[in-house]
C-alpha positions as CSV (number, residue, x, y, z in Angstrom):
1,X,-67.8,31.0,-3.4
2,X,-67.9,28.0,-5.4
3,X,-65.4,29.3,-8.2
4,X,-62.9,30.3,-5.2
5,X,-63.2,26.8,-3.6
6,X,-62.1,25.4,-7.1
7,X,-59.3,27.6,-7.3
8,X,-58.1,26.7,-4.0
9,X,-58.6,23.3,-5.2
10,X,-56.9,23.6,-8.2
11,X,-54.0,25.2,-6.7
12,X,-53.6,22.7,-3.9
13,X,-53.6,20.0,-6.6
14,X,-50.9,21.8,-8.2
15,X,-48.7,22.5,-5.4
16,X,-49.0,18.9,-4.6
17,X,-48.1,17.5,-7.7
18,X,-45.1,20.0,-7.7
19,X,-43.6,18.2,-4.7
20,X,-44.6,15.0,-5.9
21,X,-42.9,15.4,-9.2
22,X,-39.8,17.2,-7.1
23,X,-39.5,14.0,-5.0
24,X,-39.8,11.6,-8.2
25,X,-36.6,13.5,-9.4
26,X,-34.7,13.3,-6.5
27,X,-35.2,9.7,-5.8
28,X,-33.8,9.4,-9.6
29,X,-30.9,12.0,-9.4
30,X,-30.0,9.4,-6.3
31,X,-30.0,6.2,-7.6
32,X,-26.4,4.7,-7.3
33,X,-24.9,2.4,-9.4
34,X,-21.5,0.1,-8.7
35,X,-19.6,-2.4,-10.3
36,X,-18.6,-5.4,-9.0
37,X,-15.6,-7.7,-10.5
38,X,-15.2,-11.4,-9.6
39,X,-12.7,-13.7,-9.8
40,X,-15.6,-16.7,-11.6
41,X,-16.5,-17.1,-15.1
42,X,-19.5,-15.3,-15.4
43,X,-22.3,-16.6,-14.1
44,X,-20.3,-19.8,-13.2
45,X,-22.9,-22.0,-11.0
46,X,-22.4,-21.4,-7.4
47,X,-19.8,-18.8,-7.5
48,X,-20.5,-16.7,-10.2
49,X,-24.4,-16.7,-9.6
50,X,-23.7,-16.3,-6.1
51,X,-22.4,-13.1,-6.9
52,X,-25.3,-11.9,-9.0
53,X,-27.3,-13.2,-6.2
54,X,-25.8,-10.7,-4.1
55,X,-26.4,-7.2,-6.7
56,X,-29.6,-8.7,-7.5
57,X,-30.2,-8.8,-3.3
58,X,-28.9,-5.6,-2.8
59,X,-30.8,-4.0,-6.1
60,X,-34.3,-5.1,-4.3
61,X,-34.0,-4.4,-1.0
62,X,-32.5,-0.9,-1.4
63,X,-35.5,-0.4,-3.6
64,X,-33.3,0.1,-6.9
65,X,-31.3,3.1,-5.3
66,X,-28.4,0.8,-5.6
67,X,-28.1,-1.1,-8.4
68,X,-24.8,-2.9,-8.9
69,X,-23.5,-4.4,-12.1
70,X,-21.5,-8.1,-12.0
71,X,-18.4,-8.3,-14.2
72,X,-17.1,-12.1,-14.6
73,X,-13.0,-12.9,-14.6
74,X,-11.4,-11.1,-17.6
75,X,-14.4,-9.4,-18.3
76,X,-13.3,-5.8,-16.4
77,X,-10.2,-7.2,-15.0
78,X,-8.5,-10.8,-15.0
79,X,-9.2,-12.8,-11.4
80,X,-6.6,-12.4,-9.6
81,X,-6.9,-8.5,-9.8
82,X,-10.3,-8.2,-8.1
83,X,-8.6,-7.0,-5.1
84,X,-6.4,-4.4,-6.1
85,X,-9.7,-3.1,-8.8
86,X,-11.5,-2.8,-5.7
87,X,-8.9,-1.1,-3.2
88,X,-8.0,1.3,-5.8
89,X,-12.2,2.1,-6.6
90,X,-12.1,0.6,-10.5
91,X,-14.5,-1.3,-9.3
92,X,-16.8,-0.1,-5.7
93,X,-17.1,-4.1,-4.9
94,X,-15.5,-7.7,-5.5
95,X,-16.7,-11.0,-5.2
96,X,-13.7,-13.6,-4.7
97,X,-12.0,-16.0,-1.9
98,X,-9.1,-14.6,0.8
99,X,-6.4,-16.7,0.2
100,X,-5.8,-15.5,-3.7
101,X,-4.4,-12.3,-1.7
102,X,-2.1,-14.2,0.1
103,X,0.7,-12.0,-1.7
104,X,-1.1,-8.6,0.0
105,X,-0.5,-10.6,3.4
106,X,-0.2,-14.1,4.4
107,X,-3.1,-13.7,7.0
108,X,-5.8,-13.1,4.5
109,X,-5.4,-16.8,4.1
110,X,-7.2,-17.6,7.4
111,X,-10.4,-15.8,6.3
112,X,-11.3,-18.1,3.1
113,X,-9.4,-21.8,4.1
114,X,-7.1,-23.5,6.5
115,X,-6.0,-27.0,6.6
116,X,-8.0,-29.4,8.9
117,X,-9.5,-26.1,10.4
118,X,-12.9,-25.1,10.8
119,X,-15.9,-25.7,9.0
120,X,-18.4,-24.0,7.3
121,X,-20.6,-23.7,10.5
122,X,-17.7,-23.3,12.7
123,X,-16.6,-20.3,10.7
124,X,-19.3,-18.8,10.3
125,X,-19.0,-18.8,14.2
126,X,-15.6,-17.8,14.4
127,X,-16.2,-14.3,12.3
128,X,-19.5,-13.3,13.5
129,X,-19.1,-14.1,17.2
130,X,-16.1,-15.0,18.0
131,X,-13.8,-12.1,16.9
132,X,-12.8,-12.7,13.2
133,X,-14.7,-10.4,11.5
134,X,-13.0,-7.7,13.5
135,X,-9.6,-8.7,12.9
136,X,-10.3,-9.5,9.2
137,X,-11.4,-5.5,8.8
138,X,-8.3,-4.7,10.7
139,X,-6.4,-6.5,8.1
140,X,-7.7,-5.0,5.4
141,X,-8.1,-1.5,6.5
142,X,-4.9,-0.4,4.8
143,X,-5.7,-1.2,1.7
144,X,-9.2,0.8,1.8
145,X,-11.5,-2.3,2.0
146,X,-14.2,-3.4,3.8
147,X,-14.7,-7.7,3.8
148,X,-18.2,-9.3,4.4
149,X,-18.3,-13.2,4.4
150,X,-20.4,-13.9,1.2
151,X,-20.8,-17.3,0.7
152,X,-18.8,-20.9,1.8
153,X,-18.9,-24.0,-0.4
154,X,-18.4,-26.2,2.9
155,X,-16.3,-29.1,2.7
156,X,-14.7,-29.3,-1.0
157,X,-13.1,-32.4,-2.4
158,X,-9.9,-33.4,-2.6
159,X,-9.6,-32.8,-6.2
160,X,-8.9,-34.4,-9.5
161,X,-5.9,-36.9,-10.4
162,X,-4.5,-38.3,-13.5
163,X,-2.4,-41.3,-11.6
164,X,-3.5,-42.6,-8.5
165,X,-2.3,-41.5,-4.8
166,X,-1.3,-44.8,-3.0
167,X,0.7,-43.4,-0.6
168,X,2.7,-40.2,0.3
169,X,5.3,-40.9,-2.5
170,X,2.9,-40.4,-4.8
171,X,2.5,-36.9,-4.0
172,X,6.4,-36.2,-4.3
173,X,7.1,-34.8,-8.3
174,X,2.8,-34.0,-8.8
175,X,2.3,-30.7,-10.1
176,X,-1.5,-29.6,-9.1
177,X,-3.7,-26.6,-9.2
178,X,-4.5,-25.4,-5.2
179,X,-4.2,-22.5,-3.7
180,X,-3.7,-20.8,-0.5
181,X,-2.4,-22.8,2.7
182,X,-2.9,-26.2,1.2
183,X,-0.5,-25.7,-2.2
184,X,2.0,-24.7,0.9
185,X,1.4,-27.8,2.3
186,X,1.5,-29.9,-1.1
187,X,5.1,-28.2,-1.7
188,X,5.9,-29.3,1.8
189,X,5.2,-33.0,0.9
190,X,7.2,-32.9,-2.6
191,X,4.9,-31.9,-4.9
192,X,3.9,-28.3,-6.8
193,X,1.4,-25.8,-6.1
194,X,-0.1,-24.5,-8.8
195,X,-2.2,-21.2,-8.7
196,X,-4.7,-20.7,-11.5
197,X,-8.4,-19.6,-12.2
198,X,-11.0,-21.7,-13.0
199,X,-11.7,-20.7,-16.3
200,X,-8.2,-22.4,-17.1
201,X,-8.2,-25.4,-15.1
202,X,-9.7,-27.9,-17.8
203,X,-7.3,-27.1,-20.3
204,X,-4.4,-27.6,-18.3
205,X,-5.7,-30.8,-16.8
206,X,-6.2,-31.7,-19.9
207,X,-3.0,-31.1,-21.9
208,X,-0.5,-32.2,-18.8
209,X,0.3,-28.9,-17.6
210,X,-0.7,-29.6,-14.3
211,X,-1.0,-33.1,-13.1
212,X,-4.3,-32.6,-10.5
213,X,-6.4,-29.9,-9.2
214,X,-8.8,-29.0,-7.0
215,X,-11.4,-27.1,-7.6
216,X,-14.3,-27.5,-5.0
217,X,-16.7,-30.1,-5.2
218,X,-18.9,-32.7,-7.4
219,X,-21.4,-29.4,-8.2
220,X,-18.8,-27.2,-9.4
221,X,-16.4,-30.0,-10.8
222,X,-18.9,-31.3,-12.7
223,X,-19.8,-27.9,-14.3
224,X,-16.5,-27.4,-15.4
225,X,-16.2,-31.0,-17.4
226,X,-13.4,-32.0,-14.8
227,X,-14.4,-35.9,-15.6
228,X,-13.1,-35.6,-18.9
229,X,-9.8,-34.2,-17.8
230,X,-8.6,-36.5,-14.9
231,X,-9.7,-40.5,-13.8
232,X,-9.2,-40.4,-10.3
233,X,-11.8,-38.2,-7.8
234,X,-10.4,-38.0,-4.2
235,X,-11.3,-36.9,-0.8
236,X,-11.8,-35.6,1.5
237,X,-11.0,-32.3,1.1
238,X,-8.6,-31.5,3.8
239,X,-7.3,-28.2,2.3
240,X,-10.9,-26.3,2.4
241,X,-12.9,-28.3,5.3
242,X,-15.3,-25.1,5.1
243,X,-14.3,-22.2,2.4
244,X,-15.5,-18.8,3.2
245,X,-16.2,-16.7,0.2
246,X,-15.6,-13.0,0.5
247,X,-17.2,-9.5,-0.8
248,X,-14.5,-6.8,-1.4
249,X,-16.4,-3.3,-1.0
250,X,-14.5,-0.4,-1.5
251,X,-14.2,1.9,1.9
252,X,-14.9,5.5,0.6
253,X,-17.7,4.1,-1.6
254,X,-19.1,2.4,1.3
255,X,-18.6,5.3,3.9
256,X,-20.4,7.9,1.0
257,X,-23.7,5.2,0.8
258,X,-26.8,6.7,3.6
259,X,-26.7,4.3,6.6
260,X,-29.7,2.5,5.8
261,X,-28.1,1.5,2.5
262,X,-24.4,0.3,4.2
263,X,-27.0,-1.8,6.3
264,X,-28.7,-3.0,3.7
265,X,-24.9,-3.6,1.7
266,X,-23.7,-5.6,4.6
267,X,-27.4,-7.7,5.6
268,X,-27.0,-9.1,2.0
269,X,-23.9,-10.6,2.3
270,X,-25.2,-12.2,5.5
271,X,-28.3,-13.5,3.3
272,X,-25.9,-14.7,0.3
273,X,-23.5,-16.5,2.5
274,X,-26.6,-19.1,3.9
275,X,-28.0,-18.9,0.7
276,X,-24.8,-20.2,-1.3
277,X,-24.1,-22.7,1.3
278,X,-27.6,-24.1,1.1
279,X,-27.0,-24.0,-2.5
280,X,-24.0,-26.3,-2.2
281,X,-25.5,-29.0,0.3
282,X,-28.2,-29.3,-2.1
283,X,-26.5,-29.9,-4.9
284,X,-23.1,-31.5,-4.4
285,X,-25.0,-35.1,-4.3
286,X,-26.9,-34.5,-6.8
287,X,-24.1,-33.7,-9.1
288,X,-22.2,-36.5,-7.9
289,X,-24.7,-39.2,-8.8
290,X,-24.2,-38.2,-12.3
291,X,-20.7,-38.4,-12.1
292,X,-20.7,-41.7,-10.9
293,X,-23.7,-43.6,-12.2
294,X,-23.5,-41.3,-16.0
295,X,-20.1,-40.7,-16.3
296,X,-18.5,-43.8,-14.3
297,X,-16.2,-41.7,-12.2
298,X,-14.4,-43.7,-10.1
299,X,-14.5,-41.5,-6.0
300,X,-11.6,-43.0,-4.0
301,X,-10.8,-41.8,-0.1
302,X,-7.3,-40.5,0.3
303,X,-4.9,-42.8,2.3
304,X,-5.2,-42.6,6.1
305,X,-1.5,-42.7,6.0
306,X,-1.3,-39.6,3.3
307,X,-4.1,-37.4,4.9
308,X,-1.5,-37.9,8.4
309,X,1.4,-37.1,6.9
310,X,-0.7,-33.9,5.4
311,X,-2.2,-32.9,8.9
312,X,1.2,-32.9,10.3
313,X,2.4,-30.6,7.3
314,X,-0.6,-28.3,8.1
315,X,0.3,-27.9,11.5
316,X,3.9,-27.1,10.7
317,X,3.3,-24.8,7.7
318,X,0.3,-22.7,9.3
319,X,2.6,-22.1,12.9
320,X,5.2,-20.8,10.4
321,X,3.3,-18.6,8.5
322,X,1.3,-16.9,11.3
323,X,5.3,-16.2,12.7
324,X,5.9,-14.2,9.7
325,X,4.2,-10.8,10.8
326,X,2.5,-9.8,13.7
327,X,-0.9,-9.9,12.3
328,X,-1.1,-13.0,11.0
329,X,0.3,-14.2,14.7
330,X,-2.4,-12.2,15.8
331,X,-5.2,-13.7,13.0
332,X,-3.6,-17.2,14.1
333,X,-3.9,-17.0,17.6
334,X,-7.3,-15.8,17.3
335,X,-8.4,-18.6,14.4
336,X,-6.8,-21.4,16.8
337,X,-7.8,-20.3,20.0
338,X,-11.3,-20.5,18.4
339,X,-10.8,-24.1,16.7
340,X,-10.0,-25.7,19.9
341,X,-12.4,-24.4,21.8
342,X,-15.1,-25.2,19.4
343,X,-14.0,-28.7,18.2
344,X,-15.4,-29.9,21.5
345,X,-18.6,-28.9,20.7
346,X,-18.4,-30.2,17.4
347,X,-17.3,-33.3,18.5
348,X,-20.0,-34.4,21.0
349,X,-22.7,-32.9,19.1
350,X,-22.5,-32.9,15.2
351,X,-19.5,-35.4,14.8
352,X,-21.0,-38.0,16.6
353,X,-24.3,-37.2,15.7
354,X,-23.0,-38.0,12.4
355,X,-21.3,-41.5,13.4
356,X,-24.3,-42.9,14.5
357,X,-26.7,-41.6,12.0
C-alpha cells in the first residue's frame, strides 16, 4: 500500500510539473516585443528619457510580456518620420509632439501647442474630460494610429536670440527655429519659421543659420549648450503655454495586444504624462540658476507691446487655419469652446492665486 501511495505520488508530482513547465513555455512563446522611434536624441533629458520611462513603465507592469525597445532620432528613422514609421507598423509605437505632423493635417497642431491657449493643467482637462481625446483619435484614425497624451513640458520659454527684441520691428527679417502654430505666427509678423530637430539646433544657432530658436525651457536649453550659441534668453513662452507630448501606437498592433495589456499600454501614458511634467517643474529652476548665476545668462521679458501684436497674430492665424478643413474647424471649435470656458476658472483660482502669492 505504501509503494502504491508513492507511485501515485510520484505521478501526481510529474503531471504537475508537466503543466507547470507547459505554462512557463507559453508565458515565453507570448512575450511581445515593440519598437518605439522618437523624434529626441537618445536619451535626451526630459524627452528622450521620458520615453524610456514609458517602455520601461510598460515592461514592468505588463510583467515583461511587453517589452518595448526606444530608438532615438536617426537612430531607426530620422525625427520627423516617427509618424509615418509608426502608421505604416516599422515601428508598433512613437514618442514625439503633434504639431511636427502639421503636414498630415493642420489640426494635429491643436493636440501638442497653440498660441496663448491652454496650459498644461488646462489640457490635460481639455483631452481627458472635455472631449479632445475623442476628436484627436478621430483625427488620426485614417492613418492607423492610436494617440495617448505622454507627457507636457508646461510653459516653455520664449527662446534663444542673437540680437535683442526691442520692439516688433525687431522680429521683421529674424530667421528662428519654431514650430507648429507659432512659426505661423512669427512669418505673420516678418520673420522666418524655421522647422528643425533638436539634435541640430546648436549648430545652426551657432554658425548663423538661424538667428533664434526655441527649444523649451532652462532644463532642456541648458542640456543642449544653448548659452553658448545665443546672448539673449526671452519669455514668456507664448507659443507653447502648456505642450502636450504625444505616444504614436500603431492600431493593428494595439488591437492584436489581450485587453489587459491595451489597458496597461494606455494607463502608462497617463503615468508618464504627470511624471514628465513633474519632472519639468522641478527642474526648470534649478537649471536656470546655473544659467544665470554660472554662466551669466542674461533672462529678459518680451515687450508688452511685441507679445500684443503676437496675441493678435495668434488669433488671426489659428481662426484661419481651423477654416481650412472641416476637422480642424471641428478640433477648433472644440479647443476654444473649452479655453473660454475654462479661463474663468483659471483666472479666479490659480491666476490670482498666483498674483498674490
Amino acid at each position: 500500500m505504501t509503494r502504491r501511495h508513492f507511485i501515485k505520488a510520484a505521478a501526481a508530482s510529474s503531471l504537475l510539473t508537466g503543466a507547470s513547465l507547459v505554462t512557463t513555455n507559453a508565458n515565453a512563446s507570448n512575450k511581445i516585443k515593440w519598437k518605439m522611434v522618437t523624434t529626441w536624441p537618445k536619451n535626451f533629458p526630459g524627452l528622450g528619457t521620458g520615453a524610456n520611462d514609458l517602455a520601461k513603465l510598460i515592461t514592468q507592469m505588463s510583467g515583461g510580456r511587453l517589452t518595448i525597445k526606444v530608438y532615438g532620432a536617426n537612430e531607426l528613422v530620422p525625427a520627423f518620420e516617427v509618424f509615418d514609421a509608426v502608421s505604416r507598423g516599422t515601428a508598433q509605437m512613437g514618442h514625439g509632439a503633434a504639431y511636427y505632423w502639421k503636414g498630415k493635417s493642420e489640426a494635429a497642431q491643436f493636440f501638442s501647442a497653440v498660441p496663448f491657449g491652454l496650459t498644461a493643467q488646462e489640457m490635460n482637462g481639455w483631452l481627458y474630460t472635455g472631449g479632445g481625446l475623442e476628436l484627436w483619435k478621430e483625427l488620426y484614425e485614417p492613418f492607423g494610429l492610436i494617440p495617448a497624451a505622454a507627457g507636457n513640458t508646461g510653459v516653455q520659454m520664449a527662446g534663444w536670440f542673437n540680437k535683442e527684441i526691442k520692439t516688433t520691428a525687431d522680429l521683421k527679417g529674424l530667421k528662428m527655429r519654431i514650430p507648429g502654430l507659432g512659426g505661423e505666427v512669427l512669418k505673420r509678423a516678418g520673420g522666418t519659421p524655421v522647422s528643425l530637430p533638436g539634435g541640430e539646433i546648436f549648430s545652426s544657432l551657432k554658425t548663423g543659420a538661424i538667428d533664434a530658436t526655441e527649444w523649451v525651457g532652462p532644463y532642456n536649453d541648458l542640456a543642449f549648450g544653448l548659452h553658448k550659441a545665443a546672448k539673449f534668453y526671452y519669455y514668456p513662452g507664448w507659443h507653447e503655454p502648456g505642450t502636450t507630448l504625444e505616444a504614436l501606437i500603431n492600431k493593428k498592433a494595439f488591437e492584436a495586444l489581450p485587453k489587459d495589456l491595451q489597458s496597461i499600454v494606455l494607463n502608462a501614458c497617463k503615468v508618464v504624462n504627470q511624471q514628465m511634467m513633474s519632472e519639468y517643474t522641478t527642474r526648470n529652476q534649478q537649471a536656470l540658476d546655473t544659467l544665470v548665476n554660472k554662466h551669466h545668462v542674461k533672462v529678459q521679458k518680451l515687450p508688452d507691446d511685441v507679445l500684443i501684436m503676437l496675441q493678435k497674430l495668434s488669433d488671426e492665424v489659428v481662426q484661419e487655419v481651423s477654416a481650412k478643413d472641416k476637422m480642424a474647424k471641428k478640433v477648433y471649435t472644440s479647443f476654444k469652446a473649452y479655453r473660454d470656458q475654462v479661463k474663468k476658472w483659471t483666472d479666479i483660482s490659480e491666476k490670482a492665486y498666483l498674483q498674490q502669492r
